[in-house]
Phi, psi and omega in degrees: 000330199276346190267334175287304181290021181263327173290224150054277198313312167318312141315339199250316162344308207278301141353286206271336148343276197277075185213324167286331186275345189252024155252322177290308179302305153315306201282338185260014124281351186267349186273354179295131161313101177232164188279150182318327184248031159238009157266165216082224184271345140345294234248316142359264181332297196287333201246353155267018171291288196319313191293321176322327199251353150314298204298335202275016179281302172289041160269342183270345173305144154217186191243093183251000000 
């Protein structure tokens, strides 16, 4: 029990880190010079692939 809300919680930390940090990212782009058909949400996208793809390096760890 004490180790699933410890996930649970852990999970939500983490969630909401990056969920501020990639608002701290948008805002120090929009004032950035990007090429046309990479403004808005395009230029979003390309710069949360890498990190995405960090994340999906832990999904298979668990805790046995």
């Amino acid at each position: 029990m004490e180790s699933c809300l410890l996930s649970i919680l852990g999970t939500v930390l983490v969630n909401n880190v990056v969920l501020v940090k990639f608002l701290g990212l948008r805002e120090r782009l929009s004032p950035a010079q990007v090429p046309g058909a990479f403004a808005g949400a395009p230029i979003g996208f390309v710069t949360a692939g890498p990190p995405a793809l960090a994340f999906m390096g832990f999904a298979d760890l668990t805790a046995d």
